[in-house]
C-alpha positions as CSV (number, residue, x, y, z in Angstrom):
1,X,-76.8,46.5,6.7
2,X,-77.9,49.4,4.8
3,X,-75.5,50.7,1.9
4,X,-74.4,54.3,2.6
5,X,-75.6,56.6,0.3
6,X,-73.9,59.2,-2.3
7,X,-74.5,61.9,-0.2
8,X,-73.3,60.1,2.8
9,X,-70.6,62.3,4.5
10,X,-66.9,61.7,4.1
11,X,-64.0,62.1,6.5
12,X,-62.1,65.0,6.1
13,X,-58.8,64.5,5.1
14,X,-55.7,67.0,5.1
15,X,-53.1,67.4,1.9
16,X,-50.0,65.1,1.3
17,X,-47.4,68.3,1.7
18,X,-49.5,69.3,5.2
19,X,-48.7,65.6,6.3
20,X,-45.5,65.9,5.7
21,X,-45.0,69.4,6.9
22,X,-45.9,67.9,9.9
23,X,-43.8,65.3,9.8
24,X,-41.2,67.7,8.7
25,X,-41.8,69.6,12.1
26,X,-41.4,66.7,14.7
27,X,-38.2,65.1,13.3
28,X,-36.0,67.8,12.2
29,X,-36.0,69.6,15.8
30,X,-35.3,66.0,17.3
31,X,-31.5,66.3,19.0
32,X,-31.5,62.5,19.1
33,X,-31.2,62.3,15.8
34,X,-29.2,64.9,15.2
35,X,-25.2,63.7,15.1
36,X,-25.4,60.8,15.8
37,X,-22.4,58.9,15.4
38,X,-24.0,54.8,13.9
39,X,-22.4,51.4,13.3
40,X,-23.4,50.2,10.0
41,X,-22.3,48.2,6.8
42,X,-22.0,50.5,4.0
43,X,-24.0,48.7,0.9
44,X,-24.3,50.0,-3.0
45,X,-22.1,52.7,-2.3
46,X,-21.7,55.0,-5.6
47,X,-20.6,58.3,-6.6
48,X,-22.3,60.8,-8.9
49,X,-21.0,63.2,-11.4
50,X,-21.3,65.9,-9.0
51,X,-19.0,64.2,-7.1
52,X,-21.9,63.2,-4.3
53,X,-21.2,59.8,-2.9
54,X,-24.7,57.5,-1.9
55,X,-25.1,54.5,-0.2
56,X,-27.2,52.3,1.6
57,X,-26.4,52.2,5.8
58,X,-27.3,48.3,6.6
59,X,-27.9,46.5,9.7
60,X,-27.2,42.1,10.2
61,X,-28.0,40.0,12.2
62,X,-25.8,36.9,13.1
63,X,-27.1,35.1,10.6
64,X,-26.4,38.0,8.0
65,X,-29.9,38.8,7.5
66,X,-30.7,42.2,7.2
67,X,-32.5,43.7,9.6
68,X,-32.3,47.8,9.4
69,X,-31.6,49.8,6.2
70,X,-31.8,53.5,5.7
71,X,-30.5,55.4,2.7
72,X,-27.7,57.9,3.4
73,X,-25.4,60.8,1.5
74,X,-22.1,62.4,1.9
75,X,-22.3,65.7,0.0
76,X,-19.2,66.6,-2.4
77,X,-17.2,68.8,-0.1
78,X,-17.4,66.5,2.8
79,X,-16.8,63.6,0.5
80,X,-13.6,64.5,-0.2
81,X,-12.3,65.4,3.2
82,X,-13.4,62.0,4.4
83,X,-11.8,60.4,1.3
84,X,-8.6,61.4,2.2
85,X,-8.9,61.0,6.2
86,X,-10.0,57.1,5.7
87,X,-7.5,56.6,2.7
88,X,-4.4,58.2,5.0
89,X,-6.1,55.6,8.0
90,X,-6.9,52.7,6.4
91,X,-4.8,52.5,3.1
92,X,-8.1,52.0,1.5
93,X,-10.5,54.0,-0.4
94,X,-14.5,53.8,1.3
95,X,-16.4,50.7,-0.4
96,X,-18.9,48.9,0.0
97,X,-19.2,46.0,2.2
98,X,-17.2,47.7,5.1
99,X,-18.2,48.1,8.6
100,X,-18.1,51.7,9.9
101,X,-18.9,54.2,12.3
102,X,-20.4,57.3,10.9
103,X,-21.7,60.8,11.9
104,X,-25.0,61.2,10.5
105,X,-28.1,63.7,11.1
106,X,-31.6,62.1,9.9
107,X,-33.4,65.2,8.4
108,X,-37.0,65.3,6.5
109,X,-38.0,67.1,3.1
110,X,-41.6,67.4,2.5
111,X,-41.0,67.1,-1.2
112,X,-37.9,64.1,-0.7
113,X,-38.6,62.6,2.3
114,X,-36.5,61.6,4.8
115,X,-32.9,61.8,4.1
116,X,-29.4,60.6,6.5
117,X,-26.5,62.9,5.9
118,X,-23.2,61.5,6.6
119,X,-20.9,64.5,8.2
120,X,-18.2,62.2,9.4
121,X,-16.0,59.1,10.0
122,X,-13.8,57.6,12.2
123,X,-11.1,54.9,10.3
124,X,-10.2,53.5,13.1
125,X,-13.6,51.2,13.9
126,X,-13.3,50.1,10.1
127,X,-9.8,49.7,10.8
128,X,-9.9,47.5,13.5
129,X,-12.7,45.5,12.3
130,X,-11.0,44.4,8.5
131,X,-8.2,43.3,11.3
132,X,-10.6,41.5,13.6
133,X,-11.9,39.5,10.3
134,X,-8.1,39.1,9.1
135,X,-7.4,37.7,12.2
136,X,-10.6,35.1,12.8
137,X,-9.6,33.6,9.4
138,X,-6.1,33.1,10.4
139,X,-6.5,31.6,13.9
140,X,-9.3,29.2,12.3
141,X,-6.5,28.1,9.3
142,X,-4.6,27.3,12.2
143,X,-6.8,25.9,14.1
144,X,-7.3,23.5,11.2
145,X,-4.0,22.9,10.3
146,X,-3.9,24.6,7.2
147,X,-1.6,28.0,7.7
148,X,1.4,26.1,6.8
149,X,-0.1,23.3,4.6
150,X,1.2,24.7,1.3
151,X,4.7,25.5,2.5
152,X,5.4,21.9,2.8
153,X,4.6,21.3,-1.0
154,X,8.2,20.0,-1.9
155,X,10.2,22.2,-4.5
156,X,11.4,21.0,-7.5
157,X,15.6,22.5,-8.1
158,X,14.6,24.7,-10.8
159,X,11.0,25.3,-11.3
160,X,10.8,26.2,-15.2
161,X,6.9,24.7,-15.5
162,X,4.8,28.2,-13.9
163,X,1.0,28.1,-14.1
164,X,-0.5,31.9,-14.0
165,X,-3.4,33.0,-12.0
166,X,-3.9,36.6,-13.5
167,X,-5.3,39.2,-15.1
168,X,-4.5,39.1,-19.1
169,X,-4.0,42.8,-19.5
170,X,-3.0,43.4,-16.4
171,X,0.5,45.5,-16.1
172,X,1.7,42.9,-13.3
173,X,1.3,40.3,-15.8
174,X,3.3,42.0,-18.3
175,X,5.9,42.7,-15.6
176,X,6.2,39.3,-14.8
177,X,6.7,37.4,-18.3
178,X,9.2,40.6,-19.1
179,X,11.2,39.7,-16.0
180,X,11.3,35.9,-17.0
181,X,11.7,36.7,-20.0
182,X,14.9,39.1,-20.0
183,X,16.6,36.9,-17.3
184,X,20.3,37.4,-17.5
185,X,20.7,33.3,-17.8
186,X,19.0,32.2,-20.5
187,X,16.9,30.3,-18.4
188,X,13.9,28.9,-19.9
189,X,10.6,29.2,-18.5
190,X,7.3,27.5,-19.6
191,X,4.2,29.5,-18.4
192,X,0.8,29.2,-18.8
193,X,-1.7,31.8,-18.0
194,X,-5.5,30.7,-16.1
195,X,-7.1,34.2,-17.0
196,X,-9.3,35.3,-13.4
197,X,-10.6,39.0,-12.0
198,X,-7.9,40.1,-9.3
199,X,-10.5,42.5,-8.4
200,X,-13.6,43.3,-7.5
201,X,-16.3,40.9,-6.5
202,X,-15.7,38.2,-9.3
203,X,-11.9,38.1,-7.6
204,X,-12.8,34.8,-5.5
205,X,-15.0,33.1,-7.5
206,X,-12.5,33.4,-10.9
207,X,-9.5,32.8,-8.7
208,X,-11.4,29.3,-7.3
209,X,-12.0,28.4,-10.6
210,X,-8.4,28.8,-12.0
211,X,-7.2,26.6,-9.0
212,X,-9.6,24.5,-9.7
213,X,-8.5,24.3,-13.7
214,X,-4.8,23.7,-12.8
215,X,-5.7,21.2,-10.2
216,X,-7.0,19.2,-13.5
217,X,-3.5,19.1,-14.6
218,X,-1.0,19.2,-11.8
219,X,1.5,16.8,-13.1
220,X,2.1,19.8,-16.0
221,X,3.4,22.4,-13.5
222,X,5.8,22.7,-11.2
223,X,4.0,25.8,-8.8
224,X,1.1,28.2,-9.3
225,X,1.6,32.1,-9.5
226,X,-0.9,34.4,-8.6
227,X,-0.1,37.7,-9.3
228,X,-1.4,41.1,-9.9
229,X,0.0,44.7,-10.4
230,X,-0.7,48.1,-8.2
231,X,-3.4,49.6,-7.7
232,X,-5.9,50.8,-4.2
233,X,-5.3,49.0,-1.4
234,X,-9.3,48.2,-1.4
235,X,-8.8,45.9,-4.1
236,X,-7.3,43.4,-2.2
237,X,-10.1,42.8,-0.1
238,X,-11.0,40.0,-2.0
239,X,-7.9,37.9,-1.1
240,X,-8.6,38.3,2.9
241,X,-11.1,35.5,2.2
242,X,-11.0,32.1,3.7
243,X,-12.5,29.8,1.3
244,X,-9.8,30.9,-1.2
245,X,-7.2,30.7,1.3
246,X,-8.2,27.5,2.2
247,X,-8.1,26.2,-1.2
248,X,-4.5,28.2,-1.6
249,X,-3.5,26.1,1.4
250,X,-4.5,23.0,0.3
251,X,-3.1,22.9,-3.3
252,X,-1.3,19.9,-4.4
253,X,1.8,22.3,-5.8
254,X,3.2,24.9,-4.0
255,X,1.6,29.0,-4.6
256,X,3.3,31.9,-5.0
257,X,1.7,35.0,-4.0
258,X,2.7,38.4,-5.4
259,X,-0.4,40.6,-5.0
260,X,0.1,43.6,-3.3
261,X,3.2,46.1,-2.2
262,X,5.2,46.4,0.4
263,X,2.8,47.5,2.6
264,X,-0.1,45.2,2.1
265,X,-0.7,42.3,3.5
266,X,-3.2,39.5,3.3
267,X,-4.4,36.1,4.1
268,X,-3.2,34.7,1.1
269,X,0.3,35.8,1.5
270,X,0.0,33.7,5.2
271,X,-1.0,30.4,3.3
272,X,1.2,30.2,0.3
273,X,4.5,28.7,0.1
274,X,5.9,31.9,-0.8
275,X,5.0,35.1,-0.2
276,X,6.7,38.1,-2.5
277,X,5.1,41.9,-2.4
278,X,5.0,42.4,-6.5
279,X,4.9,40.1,-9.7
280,X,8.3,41.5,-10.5
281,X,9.1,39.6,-7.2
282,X,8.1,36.5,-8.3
283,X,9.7,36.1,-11.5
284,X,12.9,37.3,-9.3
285,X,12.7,34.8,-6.7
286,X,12.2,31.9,-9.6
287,X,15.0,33.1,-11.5
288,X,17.2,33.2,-8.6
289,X,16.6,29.4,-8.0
290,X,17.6,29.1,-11.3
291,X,21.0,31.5,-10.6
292,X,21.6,29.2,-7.7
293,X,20.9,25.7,-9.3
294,X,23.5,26.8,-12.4
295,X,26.3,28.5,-9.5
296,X,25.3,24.7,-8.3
297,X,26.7,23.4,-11.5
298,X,29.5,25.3,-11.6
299,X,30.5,24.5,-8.3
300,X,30.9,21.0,-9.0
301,X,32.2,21.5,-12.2
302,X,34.9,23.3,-10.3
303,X,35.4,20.2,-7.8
304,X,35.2,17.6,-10.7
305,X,38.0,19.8,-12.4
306,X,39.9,19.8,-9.1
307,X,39.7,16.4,-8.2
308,X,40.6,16.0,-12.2
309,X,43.8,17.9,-11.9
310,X,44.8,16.8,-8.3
311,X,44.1,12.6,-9.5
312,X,46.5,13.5,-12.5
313,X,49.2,15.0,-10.3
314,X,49.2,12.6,-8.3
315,X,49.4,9.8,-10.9
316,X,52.3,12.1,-12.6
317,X,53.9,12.1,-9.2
318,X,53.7,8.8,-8.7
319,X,55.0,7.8,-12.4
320,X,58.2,9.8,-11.8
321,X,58.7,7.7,-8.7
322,X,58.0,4.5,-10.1
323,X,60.3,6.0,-13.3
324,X,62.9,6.3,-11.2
325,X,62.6,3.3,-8.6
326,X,61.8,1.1,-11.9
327,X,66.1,0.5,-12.5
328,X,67.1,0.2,-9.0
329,X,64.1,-2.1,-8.0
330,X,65.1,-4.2,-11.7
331,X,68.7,-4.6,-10.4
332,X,67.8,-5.3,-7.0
333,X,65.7,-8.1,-8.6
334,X,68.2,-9.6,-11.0
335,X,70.7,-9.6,-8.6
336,X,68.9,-11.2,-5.9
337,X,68.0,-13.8,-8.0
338,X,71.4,-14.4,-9.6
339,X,72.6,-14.7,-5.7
340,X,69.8,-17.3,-5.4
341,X,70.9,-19.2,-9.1
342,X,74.1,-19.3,-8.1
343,X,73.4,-20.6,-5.0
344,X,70.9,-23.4,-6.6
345,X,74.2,-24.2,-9.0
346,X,76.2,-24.7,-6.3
347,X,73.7,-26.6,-4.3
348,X,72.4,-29.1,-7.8
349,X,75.1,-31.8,-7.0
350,X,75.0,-31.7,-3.0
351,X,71.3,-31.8,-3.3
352,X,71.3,-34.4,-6.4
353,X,73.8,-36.6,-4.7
354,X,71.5,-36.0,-1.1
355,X,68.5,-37.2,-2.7
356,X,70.3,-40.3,-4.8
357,X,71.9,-41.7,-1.7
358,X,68.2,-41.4,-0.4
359,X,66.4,-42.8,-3.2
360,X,69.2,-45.4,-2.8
361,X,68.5,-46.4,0.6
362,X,64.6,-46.6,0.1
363,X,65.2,-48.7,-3.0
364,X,67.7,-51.4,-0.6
365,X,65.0,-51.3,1.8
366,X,62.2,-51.9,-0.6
367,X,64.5,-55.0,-1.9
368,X,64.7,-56.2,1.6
369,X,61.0,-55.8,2.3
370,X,60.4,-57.6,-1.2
371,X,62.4,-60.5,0.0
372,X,60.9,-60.8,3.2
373,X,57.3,-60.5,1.8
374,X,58.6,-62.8,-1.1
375,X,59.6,-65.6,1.2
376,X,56.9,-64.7,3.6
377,X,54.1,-65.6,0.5
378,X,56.1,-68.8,-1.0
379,X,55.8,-70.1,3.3
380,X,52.1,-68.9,3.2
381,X,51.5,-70.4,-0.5
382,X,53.5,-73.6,0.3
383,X,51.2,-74.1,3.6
384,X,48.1,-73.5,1.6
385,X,49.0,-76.0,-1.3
386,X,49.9,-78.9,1.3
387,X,46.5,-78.3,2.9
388,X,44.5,-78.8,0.0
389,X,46.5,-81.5,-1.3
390,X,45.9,-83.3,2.3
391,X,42.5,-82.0,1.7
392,X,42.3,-83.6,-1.7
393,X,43.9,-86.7,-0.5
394,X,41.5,-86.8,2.2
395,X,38.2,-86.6,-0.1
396,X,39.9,-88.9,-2.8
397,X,37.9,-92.0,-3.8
398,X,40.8,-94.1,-2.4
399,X,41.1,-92.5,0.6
400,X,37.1,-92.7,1.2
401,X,37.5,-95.9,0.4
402,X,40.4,-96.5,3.0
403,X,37.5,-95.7,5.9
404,X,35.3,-98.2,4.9
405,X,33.4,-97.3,2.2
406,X,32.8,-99.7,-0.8
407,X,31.9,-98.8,-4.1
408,X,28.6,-100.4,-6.1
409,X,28.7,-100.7,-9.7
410,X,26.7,-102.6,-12.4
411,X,27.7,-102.7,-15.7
412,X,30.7,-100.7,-14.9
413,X,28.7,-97.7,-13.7
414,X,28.2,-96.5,-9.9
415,X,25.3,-97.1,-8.6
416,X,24.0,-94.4,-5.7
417,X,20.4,-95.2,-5.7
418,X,19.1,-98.6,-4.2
419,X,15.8,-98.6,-6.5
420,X,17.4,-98.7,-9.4
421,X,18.4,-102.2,-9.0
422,X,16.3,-105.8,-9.7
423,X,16.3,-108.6,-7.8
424,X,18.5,-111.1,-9.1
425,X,21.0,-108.7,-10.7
426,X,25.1,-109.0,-10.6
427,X,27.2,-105.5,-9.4
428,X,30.7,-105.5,-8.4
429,X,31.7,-103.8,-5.2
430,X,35.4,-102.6,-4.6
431,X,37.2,-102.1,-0.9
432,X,40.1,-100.6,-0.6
433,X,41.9,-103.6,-1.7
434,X,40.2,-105.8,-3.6
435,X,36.6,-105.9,-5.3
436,X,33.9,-108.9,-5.1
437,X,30.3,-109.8,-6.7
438,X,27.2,-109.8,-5.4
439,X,23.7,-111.2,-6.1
440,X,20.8,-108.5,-5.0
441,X,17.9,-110.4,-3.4
């Protein structure tokens, strides 16, 4: 392919500001885009020293990517018309991050290009939508089971052990220890402050992290306060957020929550144990369970002093009865008895002479008895000893003798065993009358 040469024509070509000149000329007669009222998310909003407000008008998608972004201005005098109209509507100063519903016209500059001019505002969309988000994170706590999670948290009596989620400097803060400090009890209170933002973008993420450093060290506290003073009602923004409320509801102690005034309200004031509008609030409501734990005390020191006094009238009572019955009731005694002593003396010789003449009669019958069984044994013996002298008679030599027995002897001495005589040798044998000799063969 041959290269084209230096002297080769060239298009021809038409100035930047004639471009946009013509650009100029289709879009800014467009009616379309002329007051258009647009659903956007405000982003990077700031203000100028002119008192011009800029920000970026941003499109998401369900996934939050972005996915339409045009630059936009509200000029000073209509700035602070609509500063006022969404602050009266909303309680809350325009910021970025909220959804709204503008008026804008899309003009073109041939020197600044194209431009969106704000001219209006309607509170009410942005209104309704920070309540449509309010709302989703409160039906899904509930749908989880966490909206009254922290309430069950059980109370100590009197808690005197506070861990503070604050803002150092903050005026709340000061408000706060001053109030537990000046308490008109003398109640003692041990706090301990977990510095965090209570505004802004860093309010969640410094906030998390406080719970998260108290957590550490539960068994030190008795409840977690998380406070903060006035200020816009923009600023508390921050706490309509679930993951904090979540972790609010989920704490091992029980929260309170004094973030806002009378007329704010958040997600984190649905979660907590106890919900107070202002720090002075909270050191209020814990000093009053320390008021009612000490009228507590005195309420049963006043029983213990009644029950006291009314034991020791009634011991006095019955001491001046027992004073007085003591005499009467000692007479009635000793006279009783000297009825029954006298009647004892006079009954000593009936009774004495009663139980001789019955000792008498059971000692003549034991003498009978004794006679009987006397005689009765001497029979028995005397039976007994003429049997065995029978017996003895009986089993005498003599009287074996008399049944025809005979007696061997040799040289004097029984013999009972035949082998121990010889042939030839001489024994004597005795009858019952009479002996004779014999020669053994």
């Amino acid at each position: 392919m041959p290269q084209p040469s230096l002297f080769t024509q060239q298009p021809q070509g038409i100035t930047l500001s004639e471009f946009n000149a013509r650009i100029e000329a289709h879009l800014n007669g467009q009616k379309d885009i002329q007051s258009q009222w647009v659903i956007a998310e405000t982003s990077d909003l700031r203000l100028n020293r002119s008192g011009h407000c800029y920000t970026e008008l941003i499109e998401k998608d369900t996934q939050g990517n972005t996915i339409a972004k045009v630059g936009a201005a509200i000029w000073a005098n209509t700035y602070r018309e609509l500063y006022h109209k969404f602050l009266r509507a909303t309680g809350q100063v325009l910021a970025t991050g909220m959804k709204v519903l503008v008026n804008v016209t899309a003009s073109f500059h041939r020197l600044y290009g194209i431009k969106v001019v704000i001219n209006d505002i309607d509170p009410n969309y942005t209104l309704g939508d920070m309540a449509r988000q309010r709302q989703e994170i409160l039906n899904r706590l509930t749908a989880e089971g966490l909206i009254d999670l922290n309430k069950q948290q059980p109370w100590l009596d009197v808690p005197r052990r506070i861990a503070i989620i604050s803002a150092a400097g903050a005026a709340g803060y000061g408000d706060f220890m001053n109030q537990l400090a000046g308490n008109p009890f003398g109640l003692q209170f041990y706090t301990c402050l977990f510095n965090a933002v209570m505004q802004g973008t860093q309010t969640v993420p410094t906030v998390l992290a406080a719970l998260d450093r108290i957590n550490q060290y539960a068994d030190l506290f008795d409840c977690v306060v998380i406070i903060r003073g006035g200020g816009a009602t923009s600023e508390l923004n921050s706490f309509d957020n679930y993951d904090l409320a979540a972790a609010v509801a989920r704490f091992p102690l029980p929260v309170i929550v004094g973030i806002g005034h009378e007329r704010d309200e958040t997600v984190l004031d649905f979660v907590a144990a106890i919900r107070v509008k202002t720090p002075t609030a909270a050191a209020e409501w814990l000093i009053q369970q320390g008021a009612n734990a000490l009228a507590h005390l005195d309420e049963l020191q006043e029983a213990v002093v009644t029950a006291v006094r009314d034991t020791v009238s009634q011991a006095r009572e019955h001491l001046a009865y027992y004073t007085t019955m003591i005499p009467a009731a000692a007479r009635n005694i000793i006279d009783t008895n000297r009825i029954r002593l006298d009647n004892y003396t006079r009954n000593i010789p009936l009774v004495a002479t009663s139980l001789i003449e019955g000792q008498r009669n059971r000692l003549e019958r034991a003498v009978e008895r004794m006679g009987d069984a006397v005689a009765r044994t001497m029979q028995r013996e005397q039976q007994r000893l003429q049997a065995l002298d029978d017996k003895a008679t009986l089993l005498s030599p003599q009287g074996t003798l008399q049944r025809g027995y005979a007696l061997v002897k040799k040289d004097g001495k029984c013999v009972t065993d035949a082998t121990l005589l010889q042939q030839g040798d001489q024994v004597t044998m005795q009858f019952a009358t009479g002996t004779t000799t014999a020669t053994v063969n």
